[in-house]
C-alpha positions as CSV (number, residue, x, y, z in Angstrom):
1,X,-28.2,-8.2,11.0
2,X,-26.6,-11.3,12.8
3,X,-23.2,-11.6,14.0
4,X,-20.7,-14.8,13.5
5,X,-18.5,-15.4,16.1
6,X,-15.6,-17.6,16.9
7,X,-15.0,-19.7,19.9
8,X,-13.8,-17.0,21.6
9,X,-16.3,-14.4,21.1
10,X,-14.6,-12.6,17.9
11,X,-16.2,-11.4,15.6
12,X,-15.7,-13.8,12.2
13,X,-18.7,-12.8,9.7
14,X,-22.2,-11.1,9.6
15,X,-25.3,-12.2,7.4
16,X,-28.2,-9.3,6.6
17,X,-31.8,-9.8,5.5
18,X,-34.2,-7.4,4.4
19,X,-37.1,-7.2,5.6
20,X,-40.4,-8.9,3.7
21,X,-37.8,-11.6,2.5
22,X,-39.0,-14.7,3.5
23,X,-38.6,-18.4,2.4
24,X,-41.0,-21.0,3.3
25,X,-43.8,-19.6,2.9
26,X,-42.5,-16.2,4.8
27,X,-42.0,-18.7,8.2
28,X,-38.3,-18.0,8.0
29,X,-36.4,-14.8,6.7
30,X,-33.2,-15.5,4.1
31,X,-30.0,-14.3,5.4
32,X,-27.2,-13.3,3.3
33,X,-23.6,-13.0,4.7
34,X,-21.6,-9.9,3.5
35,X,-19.4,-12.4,1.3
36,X,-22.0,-13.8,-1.0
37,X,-23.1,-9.9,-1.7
38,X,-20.4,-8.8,-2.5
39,X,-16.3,-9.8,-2.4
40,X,-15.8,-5.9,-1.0
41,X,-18.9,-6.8,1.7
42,X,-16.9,-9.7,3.4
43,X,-15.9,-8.7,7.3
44,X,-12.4,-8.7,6.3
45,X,-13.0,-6.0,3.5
46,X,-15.3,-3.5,5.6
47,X,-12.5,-3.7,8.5
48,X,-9.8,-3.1,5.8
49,X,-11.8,0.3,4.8
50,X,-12.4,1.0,8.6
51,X,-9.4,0.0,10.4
52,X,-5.9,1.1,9.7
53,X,-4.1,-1.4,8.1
54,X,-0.5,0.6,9.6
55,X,-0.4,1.3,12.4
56,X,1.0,4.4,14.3
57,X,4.0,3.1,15.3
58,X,4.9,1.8,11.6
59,X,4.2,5.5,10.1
60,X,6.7,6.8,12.8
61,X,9.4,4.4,12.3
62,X,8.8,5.0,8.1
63,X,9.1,8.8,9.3
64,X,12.1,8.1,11.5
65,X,14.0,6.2,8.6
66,X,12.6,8.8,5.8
67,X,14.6,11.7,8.0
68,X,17.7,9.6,8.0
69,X,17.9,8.7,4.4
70,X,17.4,12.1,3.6
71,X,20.6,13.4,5.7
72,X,22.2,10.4,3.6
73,X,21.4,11.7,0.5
74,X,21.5,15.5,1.3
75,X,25.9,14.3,2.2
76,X,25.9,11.8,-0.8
77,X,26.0,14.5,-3.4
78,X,24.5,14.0,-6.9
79,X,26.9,11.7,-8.0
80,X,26.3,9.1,-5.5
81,X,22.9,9.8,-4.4
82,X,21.7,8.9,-7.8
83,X,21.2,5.1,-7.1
84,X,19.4,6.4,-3.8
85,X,16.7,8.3,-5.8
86,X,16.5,5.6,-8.2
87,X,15.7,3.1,-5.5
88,X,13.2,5.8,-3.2
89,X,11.2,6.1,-6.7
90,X,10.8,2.7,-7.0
91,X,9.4,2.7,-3.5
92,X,7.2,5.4,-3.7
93,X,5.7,3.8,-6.8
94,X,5.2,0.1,-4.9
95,X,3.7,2.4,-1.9
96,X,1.4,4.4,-4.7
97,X,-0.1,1.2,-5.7
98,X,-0.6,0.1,-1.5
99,X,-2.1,3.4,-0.6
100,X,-6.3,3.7,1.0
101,X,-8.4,4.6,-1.8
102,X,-9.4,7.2,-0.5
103,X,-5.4,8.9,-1.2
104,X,-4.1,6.4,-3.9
105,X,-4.6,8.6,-6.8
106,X,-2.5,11.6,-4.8
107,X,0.1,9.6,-3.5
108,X,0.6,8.2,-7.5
109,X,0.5,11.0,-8.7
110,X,2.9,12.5,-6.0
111,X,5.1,9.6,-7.0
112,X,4.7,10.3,-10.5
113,X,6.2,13.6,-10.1
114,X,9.2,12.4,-8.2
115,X,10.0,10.1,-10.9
116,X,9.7,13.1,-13.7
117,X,11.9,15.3,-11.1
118,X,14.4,12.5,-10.3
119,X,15.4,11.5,-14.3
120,X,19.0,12.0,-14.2
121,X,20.3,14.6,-16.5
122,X,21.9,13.6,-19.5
123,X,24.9,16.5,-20.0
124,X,27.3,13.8,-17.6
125,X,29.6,11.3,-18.7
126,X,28.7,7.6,-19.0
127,X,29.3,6.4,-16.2
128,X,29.9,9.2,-14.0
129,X,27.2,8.4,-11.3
130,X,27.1,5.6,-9.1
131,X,23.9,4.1,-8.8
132,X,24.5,2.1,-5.3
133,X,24.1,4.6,-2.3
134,X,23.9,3.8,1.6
135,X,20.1,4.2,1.7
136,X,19.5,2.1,-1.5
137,X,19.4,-1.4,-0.1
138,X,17.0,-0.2,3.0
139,X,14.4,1.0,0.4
140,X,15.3,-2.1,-2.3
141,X,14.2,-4.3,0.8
142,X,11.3,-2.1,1.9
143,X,9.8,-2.2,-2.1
144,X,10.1,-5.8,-2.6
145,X,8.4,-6.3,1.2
146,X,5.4,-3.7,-0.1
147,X,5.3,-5.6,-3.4
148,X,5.1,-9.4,-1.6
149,X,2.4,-7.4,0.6
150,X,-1.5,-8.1,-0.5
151,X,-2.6,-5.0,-2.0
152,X,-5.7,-3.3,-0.4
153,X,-9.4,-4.0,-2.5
154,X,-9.3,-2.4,-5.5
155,X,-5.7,-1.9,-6.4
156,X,-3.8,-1.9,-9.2
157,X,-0.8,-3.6,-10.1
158,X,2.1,-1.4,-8.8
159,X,3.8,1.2,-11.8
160,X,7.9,-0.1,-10.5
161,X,10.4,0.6,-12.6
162,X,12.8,-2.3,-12.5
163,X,15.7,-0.4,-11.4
164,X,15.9,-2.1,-7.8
């Protein structure tokens, strides 16, 4: 293996060659950078796999502001909660589609769930719910920054409803 490195020493790229490979009559071997393997093989992909993309402090602030829109909601009531559960759906299918691998098939299906448990039941009037809430427009803005964000390798296309 032989590093790539930048001006200042960072790492940039690698390039591998197996052994017996040889051009020029075998006086040279033939390297291969992780790139021209494979698009998941690049240095940017392997770090994306190895390396948390979110950091600790981002999953405790997303904690911290998960605990207070659920004190919104639990004092909203049904009736004008229902715009806030609209909108944290939509998130949690944005976040579904941005999840590691390794979870992404839980966390969809987690969000899946919520969306089946969230319907709103039909026995009310037209019109009887509101569908803006005080925690809506914090998760509209935090579902249309996850969907601008590039997806991690191997994604799909995120499952939103358009009901932001």
């Amino acid at each position: 293996m032989r590093e790539r490195r930048d001006d200042d020493g960072a790492l940039v790229g690698y390039s591998v060659v197996l052994p017996g490979d040889r051009a020029d009559g075998g006086t040279r071997p033939v390297w291969f950078a992780g790139s021209t393997l494979a698009y998941d093989l690049s240095l940017p992909r392997v770090r994306e796999r190895f390396e948390p993309v979110v950091t600790p402090s981002d999953w405790a602030l997303a904690e911290h502001r998960i605990r207070e829109a659920s004190e919104l909601l639990g004092r909203a009531g049904q009736d004008e909660g229902a715009g806030d559960v609209a909108a944290l759906g939509d998130l949690l299918a944005v976040a579904a589609a941005h999840s590691p691998a390794l979870v992404r098939d839980r966390v969809q299906a987690a969000a899946d769930a919520f969306e089946q448990a969230a319907r709103a039941p039909g026995a009310r009037a037209p019109g009887a719910r509101s569908l803006e809430g005080r925690a809506r427009a914090g998760w509209r803005a935090s579902t249309r920054a996850l969907e601008r964000a590039p997806a991690p390798p191997g994604a799909a296309a995120p499952r939103s409803s358009s009901r932001c």
